[in-house]
N, C-alpha and C positions, 0 to 999 in steps of 0.2 A: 784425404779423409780416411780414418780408419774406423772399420766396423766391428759386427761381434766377435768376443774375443782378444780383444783389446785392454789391458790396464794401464791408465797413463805412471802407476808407481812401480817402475821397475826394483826386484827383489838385488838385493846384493849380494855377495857369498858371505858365511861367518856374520852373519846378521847377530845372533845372540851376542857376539863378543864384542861388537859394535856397537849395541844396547848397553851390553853391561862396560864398555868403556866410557860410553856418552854419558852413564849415569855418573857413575865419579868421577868424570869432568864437572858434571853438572853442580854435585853436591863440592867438590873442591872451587870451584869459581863459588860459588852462593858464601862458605865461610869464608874465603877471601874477601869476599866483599862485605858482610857483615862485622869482619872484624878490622876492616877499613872501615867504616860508617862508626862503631864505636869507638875507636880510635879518635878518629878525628872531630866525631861530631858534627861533622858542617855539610855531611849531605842530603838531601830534600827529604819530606817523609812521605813516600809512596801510599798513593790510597789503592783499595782494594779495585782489583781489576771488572768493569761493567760486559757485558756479553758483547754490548758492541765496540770493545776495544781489546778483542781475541778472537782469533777461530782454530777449527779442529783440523788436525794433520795426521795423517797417520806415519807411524817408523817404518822402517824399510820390512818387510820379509823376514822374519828368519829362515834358518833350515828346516825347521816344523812347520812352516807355513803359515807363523802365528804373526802378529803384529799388535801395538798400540796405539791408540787411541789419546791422542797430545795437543793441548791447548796453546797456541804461539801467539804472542800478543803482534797484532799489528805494530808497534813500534817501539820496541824490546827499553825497557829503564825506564817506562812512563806510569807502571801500575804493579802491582805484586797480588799477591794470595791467586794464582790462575788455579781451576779446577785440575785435581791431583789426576797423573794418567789412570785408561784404566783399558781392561782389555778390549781389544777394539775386532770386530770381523776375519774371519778367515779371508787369506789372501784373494780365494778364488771365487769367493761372494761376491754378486756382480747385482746391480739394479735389469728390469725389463725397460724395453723404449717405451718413451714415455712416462717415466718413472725417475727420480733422481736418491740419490742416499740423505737426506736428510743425519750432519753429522753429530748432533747433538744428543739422539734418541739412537743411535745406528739405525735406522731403518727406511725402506723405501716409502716414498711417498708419491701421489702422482705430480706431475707440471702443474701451474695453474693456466689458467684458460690462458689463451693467446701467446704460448710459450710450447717448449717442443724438448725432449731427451732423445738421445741416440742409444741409450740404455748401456751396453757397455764398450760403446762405439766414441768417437771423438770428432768434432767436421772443423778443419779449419777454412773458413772461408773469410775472413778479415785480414786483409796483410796490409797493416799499416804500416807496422815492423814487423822482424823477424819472431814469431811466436816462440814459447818456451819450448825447447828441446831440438830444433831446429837448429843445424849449423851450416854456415858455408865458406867454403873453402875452394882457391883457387891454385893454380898450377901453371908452368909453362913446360909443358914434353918435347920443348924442341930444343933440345941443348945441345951443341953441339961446341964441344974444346978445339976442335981445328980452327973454327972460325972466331975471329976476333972482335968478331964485331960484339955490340954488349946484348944482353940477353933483356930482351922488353921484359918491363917490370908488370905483372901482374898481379900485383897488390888489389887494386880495384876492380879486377876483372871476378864480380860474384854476383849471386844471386839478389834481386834487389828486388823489395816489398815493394806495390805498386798501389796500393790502395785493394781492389777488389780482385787481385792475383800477381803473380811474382813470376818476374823477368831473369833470365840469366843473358849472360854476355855475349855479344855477337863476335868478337875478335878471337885471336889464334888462340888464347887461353883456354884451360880448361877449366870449368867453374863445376863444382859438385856440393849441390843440396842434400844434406844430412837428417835423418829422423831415428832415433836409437826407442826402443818399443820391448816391451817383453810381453806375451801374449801367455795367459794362464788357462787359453783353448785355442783350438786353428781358428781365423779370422781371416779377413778380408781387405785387401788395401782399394781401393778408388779414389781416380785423380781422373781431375779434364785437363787439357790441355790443347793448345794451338800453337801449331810448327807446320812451319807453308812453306820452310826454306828447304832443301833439301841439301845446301852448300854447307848447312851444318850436322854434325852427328849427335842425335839426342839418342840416349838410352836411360834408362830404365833396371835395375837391377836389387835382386836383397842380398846380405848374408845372413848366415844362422848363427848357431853359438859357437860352432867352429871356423869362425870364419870364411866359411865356403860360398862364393857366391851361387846362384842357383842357375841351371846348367841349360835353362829355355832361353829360346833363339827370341822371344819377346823381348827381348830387355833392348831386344833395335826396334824403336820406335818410328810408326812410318809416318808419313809427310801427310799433314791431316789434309782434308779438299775440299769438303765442306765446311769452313769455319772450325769450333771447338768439337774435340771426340772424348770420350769417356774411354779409360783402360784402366783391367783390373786383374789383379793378380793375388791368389790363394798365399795368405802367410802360416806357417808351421807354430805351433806352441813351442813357449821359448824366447830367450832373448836374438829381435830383429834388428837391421839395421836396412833402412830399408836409404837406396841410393840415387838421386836426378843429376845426371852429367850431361855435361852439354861442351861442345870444340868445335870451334869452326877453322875452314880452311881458306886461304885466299893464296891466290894464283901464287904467292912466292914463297909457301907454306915451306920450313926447311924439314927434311923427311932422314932419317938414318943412313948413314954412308950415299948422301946426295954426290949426284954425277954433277958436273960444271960443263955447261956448254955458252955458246959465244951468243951473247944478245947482240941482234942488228934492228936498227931504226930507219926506216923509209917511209917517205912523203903518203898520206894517204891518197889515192886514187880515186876521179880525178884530182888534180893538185891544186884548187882554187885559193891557194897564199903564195903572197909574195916573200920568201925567205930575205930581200935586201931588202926591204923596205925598213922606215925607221921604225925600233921596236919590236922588231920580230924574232921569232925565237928560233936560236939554230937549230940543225937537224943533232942532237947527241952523235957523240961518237962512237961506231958501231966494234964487235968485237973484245970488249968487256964481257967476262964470262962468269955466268951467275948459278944459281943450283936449277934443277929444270924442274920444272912444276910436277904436279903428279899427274897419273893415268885417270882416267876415269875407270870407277867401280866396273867388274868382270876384265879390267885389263891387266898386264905387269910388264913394269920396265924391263927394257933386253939392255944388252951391255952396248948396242951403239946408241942408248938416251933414246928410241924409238918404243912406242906402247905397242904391244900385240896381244891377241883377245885370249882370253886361258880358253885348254880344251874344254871338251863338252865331261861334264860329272867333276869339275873344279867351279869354285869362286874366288874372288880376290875382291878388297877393299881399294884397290889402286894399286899395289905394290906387288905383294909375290902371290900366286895363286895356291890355294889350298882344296885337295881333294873333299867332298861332301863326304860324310860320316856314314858309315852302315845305316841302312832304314831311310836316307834323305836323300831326294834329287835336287838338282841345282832352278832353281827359278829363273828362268833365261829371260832375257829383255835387254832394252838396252839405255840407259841411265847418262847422260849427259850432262857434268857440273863444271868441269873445266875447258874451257872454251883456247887453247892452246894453237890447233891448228881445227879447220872445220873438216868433220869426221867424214870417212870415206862414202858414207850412205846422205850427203848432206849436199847442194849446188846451191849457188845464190847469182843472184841475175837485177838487170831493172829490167823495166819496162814502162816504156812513154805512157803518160797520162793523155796525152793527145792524139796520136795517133797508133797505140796500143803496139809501137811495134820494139822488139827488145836491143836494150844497147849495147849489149855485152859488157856490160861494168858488174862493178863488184855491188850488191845489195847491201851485205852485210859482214863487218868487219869482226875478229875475233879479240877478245881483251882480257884471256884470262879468266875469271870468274863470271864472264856474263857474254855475250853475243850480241855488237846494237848494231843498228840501221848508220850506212854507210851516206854520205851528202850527196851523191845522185848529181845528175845534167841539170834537174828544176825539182821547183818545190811540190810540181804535180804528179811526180812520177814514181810510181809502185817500185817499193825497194821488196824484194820477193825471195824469200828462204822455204826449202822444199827436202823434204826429209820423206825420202820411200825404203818402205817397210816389203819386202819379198812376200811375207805371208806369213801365220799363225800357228803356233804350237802350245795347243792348253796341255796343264800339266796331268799325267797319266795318273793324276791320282783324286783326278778330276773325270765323274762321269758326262759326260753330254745329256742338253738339257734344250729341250724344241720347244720350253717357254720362256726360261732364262737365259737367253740368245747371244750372251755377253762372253766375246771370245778372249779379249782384251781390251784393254784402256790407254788413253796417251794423259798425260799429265804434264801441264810446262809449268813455270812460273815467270811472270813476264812485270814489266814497267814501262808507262809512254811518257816520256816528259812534253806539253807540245805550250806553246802561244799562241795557236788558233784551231780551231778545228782539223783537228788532223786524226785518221781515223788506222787502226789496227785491224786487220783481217784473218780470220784462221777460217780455211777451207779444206774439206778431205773429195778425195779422190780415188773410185772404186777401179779397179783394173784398167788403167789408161783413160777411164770415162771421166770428163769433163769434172774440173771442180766445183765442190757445191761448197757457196757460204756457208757456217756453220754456226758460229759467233761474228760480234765485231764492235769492238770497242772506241767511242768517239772521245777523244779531249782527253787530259793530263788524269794517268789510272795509276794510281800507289801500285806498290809490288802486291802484287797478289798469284793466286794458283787456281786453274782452271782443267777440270778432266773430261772431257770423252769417251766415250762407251762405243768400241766394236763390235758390229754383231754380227759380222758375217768375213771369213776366213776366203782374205781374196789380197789380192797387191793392192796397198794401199799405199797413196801418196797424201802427206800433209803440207800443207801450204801457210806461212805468216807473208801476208801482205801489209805493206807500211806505206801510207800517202798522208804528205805533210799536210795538203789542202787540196780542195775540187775546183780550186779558180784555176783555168786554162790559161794561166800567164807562164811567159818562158823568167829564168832567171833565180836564185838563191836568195831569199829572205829569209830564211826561218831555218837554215840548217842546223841551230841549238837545238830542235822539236827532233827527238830518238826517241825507238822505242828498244827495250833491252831484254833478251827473256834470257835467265840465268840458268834454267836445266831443264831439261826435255826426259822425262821415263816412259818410257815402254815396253809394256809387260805382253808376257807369253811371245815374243818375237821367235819365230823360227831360224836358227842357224844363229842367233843372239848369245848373248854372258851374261854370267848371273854373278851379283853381289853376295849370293846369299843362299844358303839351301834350307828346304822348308821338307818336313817330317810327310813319308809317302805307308801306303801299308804294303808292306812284305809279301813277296810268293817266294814259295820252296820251290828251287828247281835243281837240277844235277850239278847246275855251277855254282849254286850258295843260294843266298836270299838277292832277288830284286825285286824293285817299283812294281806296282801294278795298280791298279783303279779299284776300290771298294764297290760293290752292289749301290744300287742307286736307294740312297736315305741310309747313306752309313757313315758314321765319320772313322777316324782314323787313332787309335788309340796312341798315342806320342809313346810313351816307354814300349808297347809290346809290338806296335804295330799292325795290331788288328783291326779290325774294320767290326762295329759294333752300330744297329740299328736305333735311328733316332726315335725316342719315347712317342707316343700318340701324341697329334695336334701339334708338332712342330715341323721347322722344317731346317734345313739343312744350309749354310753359310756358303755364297759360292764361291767355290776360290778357295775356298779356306775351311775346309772338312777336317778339324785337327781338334781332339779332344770333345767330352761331354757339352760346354760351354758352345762349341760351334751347334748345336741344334735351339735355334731360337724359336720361342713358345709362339703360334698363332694369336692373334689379336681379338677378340669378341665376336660371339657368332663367324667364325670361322672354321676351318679342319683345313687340313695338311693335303695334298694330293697323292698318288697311288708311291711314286716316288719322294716324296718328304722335298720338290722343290721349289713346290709355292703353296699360297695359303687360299681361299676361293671361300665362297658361299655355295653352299649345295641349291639355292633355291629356298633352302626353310629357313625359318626364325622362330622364336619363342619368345615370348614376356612377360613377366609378372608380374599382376597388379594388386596391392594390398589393399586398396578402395575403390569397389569390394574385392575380395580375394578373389583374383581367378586368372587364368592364366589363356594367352594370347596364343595359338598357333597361328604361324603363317605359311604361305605355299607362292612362293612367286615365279613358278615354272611358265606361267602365262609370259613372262616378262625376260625370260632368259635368251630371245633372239635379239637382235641387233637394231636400233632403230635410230631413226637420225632426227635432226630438229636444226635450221636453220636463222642466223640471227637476222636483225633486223638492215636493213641496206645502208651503204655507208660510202662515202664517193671521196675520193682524193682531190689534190686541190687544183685538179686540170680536169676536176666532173667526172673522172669515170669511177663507174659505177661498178662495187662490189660487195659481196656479202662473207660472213664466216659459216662455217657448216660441220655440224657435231655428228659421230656418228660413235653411239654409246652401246656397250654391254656390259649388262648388269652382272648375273648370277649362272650358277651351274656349268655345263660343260667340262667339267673337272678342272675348271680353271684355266681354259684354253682362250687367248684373246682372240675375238673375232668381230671388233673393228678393224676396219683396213683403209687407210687414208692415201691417195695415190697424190704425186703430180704427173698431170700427162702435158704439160707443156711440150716435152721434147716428140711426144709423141704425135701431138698436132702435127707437128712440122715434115713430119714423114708420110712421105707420098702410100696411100691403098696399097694394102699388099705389103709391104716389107715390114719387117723386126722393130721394133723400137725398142728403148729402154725408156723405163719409168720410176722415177724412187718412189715405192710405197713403205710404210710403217704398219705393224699390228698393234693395239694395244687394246685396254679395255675401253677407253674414253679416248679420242685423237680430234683434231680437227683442223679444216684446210681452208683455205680463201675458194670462195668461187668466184670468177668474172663470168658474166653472163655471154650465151654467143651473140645476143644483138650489139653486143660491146667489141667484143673479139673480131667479128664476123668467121668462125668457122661453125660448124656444123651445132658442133659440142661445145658447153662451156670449158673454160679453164680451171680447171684443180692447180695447186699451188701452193707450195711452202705447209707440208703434212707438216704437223708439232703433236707429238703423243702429250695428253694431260693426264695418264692413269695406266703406269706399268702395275704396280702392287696394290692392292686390296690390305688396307691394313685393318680395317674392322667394322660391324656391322653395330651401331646401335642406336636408342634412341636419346644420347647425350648429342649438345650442343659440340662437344670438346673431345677429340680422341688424337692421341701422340702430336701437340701441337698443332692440328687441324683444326679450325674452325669454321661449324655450318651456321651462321646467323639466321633463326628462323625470320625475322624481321624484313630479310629481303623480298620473300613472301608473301602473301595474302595469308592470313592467321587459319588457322585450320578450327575448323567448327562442331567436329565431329562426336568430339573426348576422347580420340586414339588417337595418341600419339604417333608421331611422324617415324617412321624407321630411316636411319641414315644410312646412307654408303659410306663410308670412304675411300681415297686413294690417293694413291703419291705417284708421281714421274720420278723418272732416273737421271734426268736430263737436270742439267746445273746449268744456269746462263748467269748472265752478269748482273742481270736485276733480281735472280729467284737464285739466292743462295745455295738455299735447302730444296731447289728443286719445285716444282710445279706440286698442286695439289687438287684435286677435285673432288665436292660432297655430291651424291644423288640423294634429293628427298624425296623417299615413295611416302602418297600420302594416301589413305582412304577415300575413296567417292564413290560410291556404288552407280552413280549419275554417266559414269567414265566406262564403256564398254573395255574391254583389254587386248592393246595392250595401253588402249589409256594417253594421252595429249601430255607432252615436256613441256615445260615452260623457264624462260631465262629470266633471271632478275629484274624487274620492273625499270630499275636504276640503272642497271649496269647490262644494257642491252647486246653485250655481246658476250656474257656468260659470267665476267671478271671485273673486278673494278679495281682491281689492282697487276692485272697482267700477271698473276702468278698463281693466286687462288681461283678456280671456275668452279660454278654451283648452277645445279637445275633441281627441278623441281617436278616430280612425275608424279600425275594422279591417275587413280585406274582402280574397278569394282578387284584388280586381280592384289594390291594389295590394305585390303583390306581383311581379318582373319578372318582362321575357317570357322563357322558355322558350329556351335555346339547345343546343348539342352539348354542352355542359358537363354540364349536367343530369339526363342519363341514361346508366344503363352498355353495355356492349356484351359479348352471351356470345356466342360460338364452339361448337356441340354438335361432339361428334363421327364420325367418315364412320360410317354405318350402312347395311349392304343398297347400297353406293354414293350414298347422299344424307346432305347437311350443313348444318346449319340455322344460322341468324344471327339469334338476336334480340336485342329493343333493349328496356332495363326503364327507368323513373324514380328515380332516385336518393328515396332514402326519408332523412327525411320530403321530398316534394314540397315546395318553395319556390319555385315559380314558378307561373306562369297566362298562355294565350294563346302568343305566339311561335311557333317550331315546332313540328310535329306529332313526336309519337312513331314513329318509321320503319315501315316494314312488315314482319312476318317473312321473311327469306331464304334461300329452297332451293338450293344449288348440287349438282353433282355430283362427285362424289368416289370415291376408289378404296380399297380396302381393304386391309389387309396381305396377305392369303392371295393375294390380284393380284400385288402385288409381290414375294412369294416364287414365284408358280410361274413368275412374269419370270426372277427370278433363279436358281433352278434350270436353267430352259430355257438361259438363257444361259451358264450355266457348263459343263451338258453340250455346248452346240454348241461352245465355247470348250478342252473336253478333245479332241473329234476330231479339229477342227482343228491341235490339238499332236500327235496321233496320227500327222497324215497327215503334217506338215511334218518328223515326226523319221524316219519312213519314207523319204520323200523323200532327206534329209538323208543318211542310211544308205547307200542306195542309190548317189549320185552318190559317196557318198568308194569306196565299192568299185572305182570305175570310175580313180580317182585313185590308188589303191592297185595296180592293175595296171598304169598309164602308168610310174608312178614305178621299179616293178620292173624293167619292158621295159628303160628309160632305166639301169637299174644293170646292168642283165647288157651292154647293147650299151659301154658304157664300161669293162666288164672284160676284153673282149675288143679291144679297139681295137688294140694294141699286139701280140698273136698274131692265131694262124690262127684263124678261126672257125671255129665246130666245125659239123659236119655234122646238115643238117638230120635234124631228127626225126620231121618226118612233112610229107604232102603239101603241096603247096602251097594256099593259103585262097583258095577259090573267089569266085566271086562273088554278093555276097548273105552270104556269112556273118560273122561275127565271130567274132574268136579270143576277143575277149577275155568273151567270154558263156561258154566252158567253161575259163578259166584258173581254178586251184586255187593259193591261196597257202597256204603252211606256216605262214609268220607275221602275227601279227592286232596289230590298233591298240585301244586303250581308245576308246569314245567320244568323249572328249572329243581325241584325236589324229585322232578321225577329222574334226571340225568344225574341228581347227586349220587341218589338212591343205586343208579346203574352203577357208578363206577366205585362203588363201593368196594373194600377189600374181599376177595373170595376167599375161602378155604379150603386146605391140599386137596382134602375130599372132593373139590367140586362143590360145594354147598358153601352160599353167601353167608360171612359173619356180617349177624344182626347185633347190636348190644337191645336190650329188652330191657324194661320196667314193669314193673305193677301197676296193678290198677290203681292202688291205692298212692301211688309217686312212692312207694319205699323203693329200699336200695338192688342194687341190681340182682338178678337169680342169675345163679347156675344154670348150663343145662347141661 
């Protein structure tokens, strides 16, 4: 699958001249053929071409970047008049996802429902056949002119379309899948793939436009262990050619300037055939000298045909060793594909099925490409291969990590053929301490790959145990029942060879640049070699701190730890809810110690009696596991007072068998068979679904609350033979405020031991501690009212309570307040002082118009007389000090409302009221 950046129409050079030849091609074929058609007359007469018997193409690129825009009929001679070209998109115009070009209009437009675009991306995921632009191509690299023999034809040895993905060849051929691409911006290549064999060599590689292929140690692809993996590699703008090779090797693989040693043939041990009987096959003739197989990777052939291991800061592929390049140490371990003679760290033995004691026979025979189980004394007896490991060397450019406790891994790949139950055995072995089952496989198991995870730096011995059958009979029935493991890897081996060297960061010292270990949360920059800090909320790839790419992003409701080497819940959450809007805090510190929950009893089929027992941690502690699951069996067995050993596990979820001591009879029950359910914390939320996880609320009792259930999840590191992908465990923390904290587990109503499928475990935890904090939403608010002058404010919890912690419930509030009968005797008071007030002002008012009433008069009687004699006074003259107009009596009166007209009458500058006046007689007005 290629992504952005991608154009599936690669540009050509000399584009214009290629246009302009194709046109007069075009128009010299058209008069050729028209003037055959009038010529002859006898050819059909073409109707006009309909839209759906053409579509749009575009011409290659030019040099300007330009192209057109070209109507091709689906079945070229069937229709004429197609729409004339016309200029079509710049080359580097691209649709968004979700979107497609629409070539009719040139324009994007969206998908319709229930369809999908990669926008300027391409997915091939249908290989029926080989898709367009895709080629394959095989080879045989083993050619050798001395040898006479003929060179196997690899014609058929390629890549083959399988329906829902494509297969390449398992034999000595080389087969190489082809993808040629020109990228008009940098983009993206991803591809899945499954490769579980490691007897073959896959790689991975591009070139650019100069042919160079690109110069990273990725293009060796390693041996997938969980089923299918995703790998992805940055492509450059430009024309790519991006390259899947694939070679396998088998024991008699012919190698360049091959040495010739002497093939001999002997009876297998014991020798249960009779060589004279009728029909039996002779021994071959020994001393026939053939080419000698190859070394295993980290070795190289000496000149007497014997393999020895390259020094320490070399690798080899099997042949000649090569020094690691400036800035890269060697990756030591030790890699087993060809099975030649069995390797010096390697013993194979039986041992009785009946009386457990060992016969000193050979277990397991060697065959070239694989290692099977040898025919044994009987069919009940442990054929036993044992491969010890001295001790561990993680590589220096790796810091140490006291939660990701993973020192190294073993990785085989194996196959049982049986006809009855016959069972497979892989057991490890901590510094001489007794072996512990690990796995164990029952009945006929395809070739598959199976890894293990070291976490503690000590001598380790590994064990394949192989018994045809448990029936305690003597005798050989079933000697066709093999089991075969084809290659053994083991990484970080102390004093080991490495196939390969992986990019370290540089220190400066007096003797040049060497290796050294980056700060913890740093990876390793591949060109400069420097050590650069991973971005916020991620964390860091173990093992594998090599460019930007190695810091993977935290999962939901997570953060990163102080060193960037795992992901954890601090204890808090958040959520937000659009009906109504508001948003969720949580606090689950109540919940962050460890606690345990026991399932329900469960008895074997001889009654005894035992149970499973969980012991869980949830959150915080910066991420530190502190569940601890112990077996003390061996511990029982040791008398007061002395040392025992006991294997325990940390993890965050673990769980162990108990037997009870009334079963046992010791003091103490039995712990047994610890199994971690929950190394990594992959995210916090409240979806059903998170990276392939699934928490079925349904197993459940429904939650009743309206707050949704917050999930945990987690994953195991541990792969068995039924859980692929490893174990899985959800916690659902649910609301109950009913549930003091840290609150009552409960297991699946159905699936009474945690799991109903032995791979997924889920619980279910209620507790007031998660439920969210407490905010102003939560509670109501009443208002009492004014009493005696005081008015109360309190604050109640909204019923049912659904919260815990947060804020506090407010304090009662007294204010002081006024009562009505206050504000009536306000208002009374006020409206009497507001009636005198109008008392005085009309008094007032009154008063002044009288005074206005007697000027006005004076003013008519002196203008009645203007024109005669005045008439004689009527009495004294007005002393001083008096006023006349205080005892003047008028005859005629004014209404009220004459007399305020009268008041507000206009005055003059002088101070003195304009009157207008008439006569007595009604004539027109006087002067005065």
């Amino acid at each position: 699958m290629v992504e952005p950046g991608l154009n599936p129409h690669p540009s050509a050079r000399g584009g214009g001249r290629s246009e302009r030849l194709t046109s007069s091609l075009m128009w010299l074929l058209l008069w050729a053929g028209t003037t055959f058609q009038v010529t002859l007359g006898t050819g059909p007469e073409l109707h006009a071409c309909k839209e759906s018997e053409y579509h749009y193409e575009y011409t290659a690129c030019d040099s300007t970047g330009s192209r057109w825009r070209v109507a091709v009929p689906h079945t070229p001679g069937l229709c004429t008049s197609l729409p004339d070209p016309v200029k079509g998109t710049e080359c580097s115009f691209s649709c968004n996802a979700g979107e497609f070009l629409d070539m009719k209009d040139q324009s994007c437009k969206p998908c319709a429902e229930g369809r999908y675009s990669l926008g300027t991306g391409i997915r091939f995921d249908e290989w029926d056949e080989l898709p367009h632009g895709f080629a394959s191509l095989s080879a045989n690299l083993e050619v050798d002119d001395s040898i006479s023999e003929s060179t196997e034809n690899c014609t058929s040895s390629k890549w083959v379309p399988r329906g829902d993905y494509i297969a390449s060849n398992t034999d000595e051929c080389t087969a190489t899948l082809m993808y040629a691409v020109n990228l008009k911006q940098s983009g993206t290549v991803n591809f899945e793939y499954y490769y579980p064999d490691s007897s073959i060599i896959f790689e991975f590689f591009v070139q650019n436009d100069q042919c160079q292929p690109n110069a990273d140690d990725s293009r060796w692809m390693k041996t997938t262990e969980k089923g299918w993996e995703f790998h992805s590699v940055e492509l450059n703008r430009g024309n790519n050619v991006l390259y899947w090779r694939t070679t396998a090797f088998s024991v008699w693989s012919k190698v360049s300037k091959p040495v010739l040693t002497q093939l001999m043939y002997k009876w297998a041990m014991p020798k249960i055939c009779g060589e004279d009987l009728e029909g039996a096959v002779k021994l071959p003739a020994s001393g026939v000298k053939t080419r000698c197989p190859p070394c295993n990777p980290g070795f190289f052939k000496t000149n007497n045909s014997t393999c020895e291991p390259c020094p320490y800061g070399s690798y080899s592929n099997g042949s000649d060793c090569t020094h690691c390049p400036a800035g890269t140490e060697p990756a030591v371990g030790f890699e087993y594909k060809w099975w030649n003679t069995l390797p010096s760290n390697m013993e194979t033995t039986v041992l009785s099925g009946i009386n457990f004691e060992y016969k000193g026979l050979t277990g397991w025979e060697v065959a070239g490409d694989h290692i099977y189980t040898a025919v044994g004394a009987s069919d009940n007896d442990f054929m036993i291969l044992t491969l010890v490991v001295p001790g561990f060397r993680p590589p220096q450019s790796v810091m140490a990590d006291t939660e990701n406790k993973e020192v190294a891994r073993i990785t085989f790949v194996f196959e049982t053929i049986c006809s009855v139950n016959c069972e497979l055995y892989f057991m490890v072995g901590m510094n001489s301490r007794t072996n512990t089952p690990v796995e164990t496989w029952k009945g006929t198991k395809g070739k598959q790959s199976y890894t293990y995870t070291i976490e503690e730096n000590a001598t380790v011995s590994f064990t394949w145990a192989f018994q045809r059958t448990t029936l305690h009979e003597t005798g050989r029935k079933y000697t066709n029942d093999v089991a075969k493991i084809y290659s053994i890897n083991v990484t970080n081996v102390m004093g080991g060879v490495a196939s390969y060297c992986r990019p370290c960061a540089l220190e400066a010292s007096d003797l040049g640049s060497s290796c050294t270990s980056c700060p913890a949360g740093h990876y390793i920059d591949r060109d400069s070699g420097t050590c650069h800090l991973c971005p916020p909320n991620t964390i860091l790839k173990a093992h594998q701190p090599y460019g930007a790419q190695a810091c993977v992003p935290c999962g939901p409701g997570t953060k990163n730890n102080k060193i960037h080497s795992l992901c954890y819940n601090d204890c808090t959450f958040s959520l937000s809810r659009n009906t109504p809007t508001r948003i969720f805090n949580y606090n689950f510190s109540a919940l962050s110690g460890t606690v345990s929950l026991a399932g329900a009893p469960s008895f074997t089929s001889k009654g005894l009696k035992y149970f499973h027992h969980f012991t869980l941690n949830l959150c915080g502690n910066q991420g530190k596991k502190m569940s601890v699951c112990t077996d003390n069996v061996t511990d029982l067995r040791i008398p007061e007072g002395e040392a025992g050993f006991s294997k325990s596990i940390t993890a965050y979820v673990c769980q162990v068998v108990i037997i009870p001591s009334e079963v046992t009879g010791y003091k103490a029950g039995v712990s047994s068979q610890p199994v971690s359910l929950a190394d990594r914390l992959i995210g916090v939320s409240t979806d059903m679904t998170l990276e392939g996880i699934i928490s079925p609320a349904e197993l459940f009792h429904p939650e009743t609350s309206g707050i949704p259930d917050i999930v945990f999840f987690f994953r195991s590191n541990d792969v068995t033979q039924s859980c692929s992908s490893g174990r899985s465990t959800t916690i659902r923390l649910r609301c109950n405020p009913m549930k003091a904290a840290p609150g009552t587990l409960q297991l699946p109503s159905m699936c009474s031991d945690g799991t109903c499928d032995g791979c997924n475990f889920h619980f279910l935890w209620e507790s007031v501690a998660a439920c969210p904090l407490c905010s102003a939403s939560d509670y109501h608010t009443f208002v009492s009212s004014c009493v005696a002058g005081i008015q109360k404010t309190t604050y109640m919890w909204r019923e049912p309570k659904m919260c815990a912690g947060g804020i506090s419930l407010p304090e009662q509030k007294v204010t002081i307040c006024k009562t009505i009968d206050f504000w009536l005797k306000v208002g009374i008071s006020a409206g009497t002082c507001t009636a005198i007030l109008l008392t005085v002002l009309t008094c007032y008012f009154w008063k002044k118009n009288q005074k206005l009433e007697y000027k006005y008069s004076k003013l008519v009687m002196n203008a009645t007389l203007k024109d005669c004699d005045l008439p004689a006074a009527d009495s004294c003259a007005i002393m001083e000090g008096e006023d006349v107009e205080d005892d003047l009596i008028f005859t005629s009166k004014k209404s009220l409302f004459g007399k305020i007209k009268s008041f507000t009458s206009k005055r003059t500058p002088d101070g003195f009221d304009s009157v207008p006046l008439k006569t007595s007689s009604g004539g027109p007005d006087m002067d005065l």
